[in-house]
N, C-alpha and C positions, 0 to 999 in steps of 0.2 A: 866690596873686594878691592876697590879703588884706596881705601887706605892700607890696606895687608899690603898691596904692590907697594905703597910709598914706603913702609915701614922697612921692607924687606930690601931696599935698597940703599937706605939713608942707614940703615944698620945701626940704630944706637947701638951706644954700648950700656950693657945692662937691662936693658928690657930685648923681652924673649915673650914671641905671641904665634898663637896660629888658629886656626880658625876650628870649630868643631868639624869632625867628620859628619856628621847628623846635619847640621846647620851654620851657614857661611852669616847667619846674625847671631850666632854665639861665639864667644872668642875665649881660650885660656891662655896663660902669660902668667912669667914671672919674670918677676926685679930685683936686680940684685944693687943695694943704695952704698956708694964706693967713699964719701963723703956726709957730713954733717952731725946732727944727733941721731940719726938712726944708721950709723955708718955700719957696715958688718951685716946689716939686714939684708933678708930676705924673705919677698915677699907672693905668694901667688894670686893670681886674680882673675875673676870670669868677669865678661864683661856682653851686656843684651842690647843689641840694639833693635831697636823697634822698626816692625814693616815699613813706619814713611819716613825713616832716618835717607839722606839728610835734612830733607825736607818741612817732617814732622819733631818730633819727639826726639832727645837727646838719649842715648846710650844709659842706661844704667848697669850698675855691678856694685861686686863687692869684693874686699879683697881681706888675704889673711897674711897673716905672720908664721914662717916656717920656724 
């Protein structure tokens, strides 16, 4: 939860994230990319972090194309 508080404060712009009601190691979020080759995009994304994050194991996910 220690990065939701960061995120949530540093407020990017264009990434939008929150945590699942069910589980605070699930996460959904989307991005909206204001620049480059996928300029215009928009994207959503779940994102797993594993029980011994940060410790263990890196976050895995997957993301889609709206």
């Amino acid at each position: 939860m220690t990065e939701y508080v960061m995120l949530q404060r540093r407020r990017l712009p264009g990434v939008y994230v929150v945590p699942s009601a069910g589980s605070p190691l699930k996460w959904f979020g989307v991005l909206f990319i204001w620049q480059g080759h996928y300029q215009g995009g928009v994207f959503r994304f779940t994102l797993y972090m594993p029980h011994n994050y940060p410790d263990g194991d890196c976050p895995v996910g997957n993301i889609a194309r709206i």
